[in-house]
C-alpha positions in Angstrom: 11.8 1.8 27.7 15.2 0.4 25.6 13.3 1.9 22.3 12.3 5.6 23.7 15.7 6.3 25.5 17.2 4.9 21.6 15.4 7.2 20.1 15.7 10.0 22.8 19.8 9.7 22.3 20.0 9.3 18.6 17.7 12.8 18.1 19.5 14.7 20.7 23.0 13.8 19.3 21.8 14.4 15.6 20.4 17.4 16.9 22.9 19.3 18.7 25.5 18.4 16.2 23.4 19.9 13.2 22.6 23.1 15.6 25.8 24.8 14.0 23.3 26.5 11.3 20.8 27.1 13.9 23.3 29.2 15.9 23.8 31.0 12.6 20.0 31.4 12.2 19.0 32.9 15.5 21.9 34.7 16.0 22.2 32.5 19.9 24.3 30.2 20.7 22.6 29.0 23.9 18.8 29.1 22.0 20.3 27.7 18.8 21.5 24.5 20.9 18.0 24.1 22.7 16.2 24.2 19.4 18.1 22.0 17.9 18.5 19.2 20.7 14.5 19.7 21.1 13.5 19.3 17.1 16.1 16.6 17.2 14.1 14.8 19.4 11.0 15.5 17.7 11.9 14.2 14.6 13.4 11.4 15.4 10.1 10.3 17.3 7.9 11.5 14.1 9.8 10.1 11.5 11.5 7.2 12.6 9.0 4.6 11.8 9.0 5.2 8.2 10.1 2.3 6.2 12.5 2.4 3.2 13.9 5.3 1.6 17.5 7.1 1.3 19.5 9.3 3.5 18.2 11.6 0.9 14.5 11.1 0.7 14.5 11.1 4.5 17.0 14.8 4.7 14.4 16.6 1.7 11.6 15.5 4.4 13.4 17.6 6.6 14.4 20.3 4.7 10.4 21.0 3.9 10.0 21.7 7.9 12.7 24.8 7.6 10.8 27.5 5.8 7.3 26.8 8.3 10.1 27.1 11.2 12.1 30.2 10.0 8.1 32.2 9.8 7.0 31.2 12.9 10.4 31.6 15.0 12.4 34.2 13.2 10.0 36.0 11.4 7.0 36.3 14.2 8.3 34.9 17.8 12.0 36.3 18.4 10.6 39.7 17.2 7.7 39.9 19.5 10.2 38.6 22.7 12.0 41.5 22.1 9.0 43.9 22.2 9.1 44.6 18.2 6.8 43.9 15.7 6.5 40.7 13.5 8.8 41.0 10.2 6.3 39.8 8.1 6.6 42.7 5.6 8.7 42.1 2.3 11.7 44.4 3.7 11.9 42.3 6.9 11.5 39.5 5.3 14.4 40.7 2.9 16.7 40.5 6.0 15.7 37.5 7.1 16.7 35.6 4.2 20.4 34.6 5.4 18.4 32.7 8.3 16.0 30.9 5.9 19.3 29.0 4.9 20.4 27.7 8.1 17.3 26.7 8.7 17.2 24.7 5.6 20.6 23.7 6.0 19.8 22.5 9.5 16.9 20.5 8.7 18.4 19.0 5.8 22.1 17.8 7.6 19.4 16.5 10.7 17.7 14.2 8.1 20.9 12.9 6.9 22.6 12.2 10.5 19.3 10.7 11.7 19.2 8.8 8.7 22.9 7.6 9.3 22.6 7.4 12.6 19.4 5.3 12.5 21.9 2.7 10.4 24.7 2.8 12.8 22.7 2.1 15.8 21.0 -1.1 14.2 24.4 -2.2 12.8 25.8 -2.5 16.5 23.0 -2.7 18.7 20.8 -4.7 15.9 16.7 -3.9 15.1 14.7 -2.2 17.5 12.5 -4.9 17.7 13.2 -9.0 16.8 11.8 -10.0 13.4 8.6 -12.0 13.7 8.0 -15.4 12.7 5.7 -15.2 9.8 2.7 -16.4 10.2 1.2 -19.6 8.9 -0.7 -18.9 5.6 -4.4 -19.6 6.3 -6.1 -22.5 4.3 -7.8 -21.9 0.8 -11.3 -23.0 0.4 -11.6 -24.3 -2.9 -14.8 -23.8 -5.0 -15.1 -25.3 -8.2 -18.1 -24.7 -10.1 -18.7 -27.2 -13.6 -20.6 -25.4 -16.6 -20.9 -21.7 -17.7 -24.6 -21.3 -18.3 -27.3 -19.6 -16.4 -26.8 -22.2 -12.9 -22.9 -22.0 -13.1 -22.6 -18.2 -13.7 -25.4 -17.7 -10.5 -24.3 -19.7 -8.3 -20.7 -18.0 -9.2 -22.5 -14.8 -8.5 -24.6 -15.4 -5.4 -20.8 -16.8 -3.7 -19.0 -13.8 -4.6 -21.2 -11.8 -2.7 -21.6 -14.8 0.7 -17.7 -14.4 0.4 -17.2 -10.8 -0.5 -15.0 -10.6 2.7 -13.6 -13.7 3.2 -10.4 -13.8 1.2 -9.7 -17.4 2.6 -12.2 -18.6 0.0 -11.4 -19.0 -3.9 -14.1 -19.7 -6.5 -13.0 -21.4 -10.2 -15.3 -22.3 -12.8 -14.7 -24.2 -15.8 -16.7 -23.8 -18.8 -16.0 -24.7 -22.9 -16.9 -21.3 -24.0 -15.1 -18.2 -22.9 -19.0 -16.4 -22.6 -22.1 -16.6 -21.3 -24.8 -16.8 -23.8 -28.2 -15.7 -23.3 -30.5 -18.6 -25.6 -33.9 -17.4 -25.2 -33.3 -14.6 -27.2 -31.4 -16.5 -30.4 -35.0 -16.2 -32.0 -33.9 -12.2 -32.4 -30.3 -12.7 -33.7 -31.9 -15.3 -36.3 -34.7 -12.4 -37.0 -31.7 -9.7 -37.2 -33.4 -7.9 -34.4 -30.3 -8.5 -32.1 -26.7 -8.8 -33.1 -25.3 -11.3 -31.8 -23.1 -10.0 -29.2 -26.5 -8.7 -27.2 -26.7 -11.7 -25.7 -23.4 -12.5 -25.3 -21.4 -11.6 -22.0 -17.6 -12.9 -21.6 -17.8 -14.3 -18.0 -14.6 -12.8 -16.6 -16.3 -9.5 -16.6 -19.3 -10.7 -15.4 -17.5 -12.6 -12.6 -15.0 -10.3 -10.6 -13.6 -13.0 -7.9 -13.9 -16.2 -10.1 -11.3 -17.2 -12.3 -12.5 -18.9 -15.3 -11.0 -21.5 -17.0 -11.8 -22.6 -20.7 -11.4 -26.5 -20.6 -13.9 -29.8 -20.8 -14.1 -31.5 -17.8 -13.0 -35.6 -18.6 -13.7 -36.7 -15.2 -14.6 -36.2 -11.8 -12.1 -38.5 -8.8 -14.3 -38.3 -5.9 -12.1 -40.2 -3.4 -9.1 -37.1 -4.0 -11.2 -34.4 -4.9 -9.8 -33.4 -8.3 -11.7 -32.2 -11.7 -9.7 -33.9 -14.9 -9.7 -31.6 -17.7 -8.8 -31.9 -21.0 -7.6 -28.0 -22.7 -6.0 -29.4 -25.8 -2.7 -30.6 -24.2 -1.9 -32.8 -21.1 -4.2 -33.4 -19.3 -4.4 -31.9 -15.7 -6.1 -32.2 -12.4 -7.9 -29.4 -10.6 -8.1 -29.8 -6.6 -11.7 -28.6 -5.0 -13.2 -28.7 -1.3 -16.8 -28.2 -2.4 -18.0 -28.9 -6.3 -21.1 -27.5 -8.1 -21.8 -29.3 -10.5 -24.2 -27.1 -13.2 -23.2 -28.7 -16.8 -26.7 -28.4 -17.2 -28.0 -29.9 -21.0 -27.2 -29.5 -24.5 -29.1 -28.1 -26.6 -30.8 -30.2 -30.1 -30.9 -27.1 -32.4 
């Protein structure tokens, strides 16, 4: 209830005192003041949730709203209450013009004051609502997968899509080559029916969740769960929750 009657004050305020132009616009003094205490309100309640931006950003917001507001009010309503016909012709519209102003001057000095306004009342009556706590980060699952060949690269596969929605699980595999290659068809490269990158695939675009790591695995510490790799420099250890192992074989060419 402390948030609408907030919000209720800070538009009608804004409102009325940016109603000058209005005045100017409809040519009332009485009906200028209603509008503007009433779209006062309304904006404050439309726009007041959006995040960021300048007193600037937030006043050209307003400003767009004046030309749909000067056709509907002065150019089609306020002729019709006085029994005459809409001034939607290029003559009337021609008179009209000095109230197109204040109405964009009126929407554009209500986005400023809002905007202001907004600032002042958290500055001495603090946030609308208390900041809250963050919230604990959830736990990674870690997935390691050993080897790059046709088990690692499947089984890499067949999780991405188990896990396609669960971003609480991370896959990593760890292979020597930086692709996946394709040996029962070496015969054809050797025959030059295939070049050689036809049966070649780099697994990171093969693999669109898995990040792949180009090391040699050195050892395995079962008791703390940690790969040891060896990448050409020191050597580091890679935390998992569940291992695959699929070094597979190597081949005697």
């Amino acid at each position: 209830m402390k948030l609408i009657v907030r919000r209720l004050l800070i538009g009608l305020v804004c409102g009325t005192v940016s109603s000058l132009f209005l005045c100017l616009a409809v040519r009332n003094i009485g009906l200028g003041l209603s509008l503007g205490a009433l779209l006062g309100i309304a904006q404050i309640f439309a726009f007041f949730d959006l995040r960021g931006g300048s007193a600037i950003d937030r006043a050209m917001t307003c400003a767009a709203l004046g030309f749909p507001f000067w056709s509907t009010i002065n150019v089609i309503l306020l002729p019709l209450l006085v029994g005459q016909r809409p001034q939607w012709t290029a003559e009337g519209m021609r008179a009209l013009f000095p109230a197109l102003i204040g109405w964009l001057l009126f929407c554009f000095f209500l986005g400023i004051l809002s905007q202001a306004a907004r600032e002042v009342a958290k500055y001495f009556l603090g946030p609308e609502s208390p900041a809250r706590a963050p919230c604990p980060p959830e736990k990674m699952t870690q997935v390691v997968i050993l080897g790059g060949g046709f088990a690692g690269v499947s089984t890499a596969e067949h999780l991405e899509k188990q896990f396609r929605s669960d971003p609480t699980v991370s896959f990593t595999l760890i292979s020597e080559t930086n692709s996946w290659l394709f040996t029962p068809m070496l015969v054809e490269v050797a025959t030059s029916g295939l070049e050689p990158t036809h049966i070649s695939t780099p697994l990171r675009t093969s693999l669109k969740r898995t990040r792949v790591l180009r090391s040699r695995v050195t050892s395995i510490d079962l008791e703390r769960r940690q790969v040891h790799l060896d990448d050409g420099g020191p050597r580091t250890g890679l935390h998992y929750d569940h291992l695959v192992l699929a070094l597979g074989s190597v081949s005697n060419y």
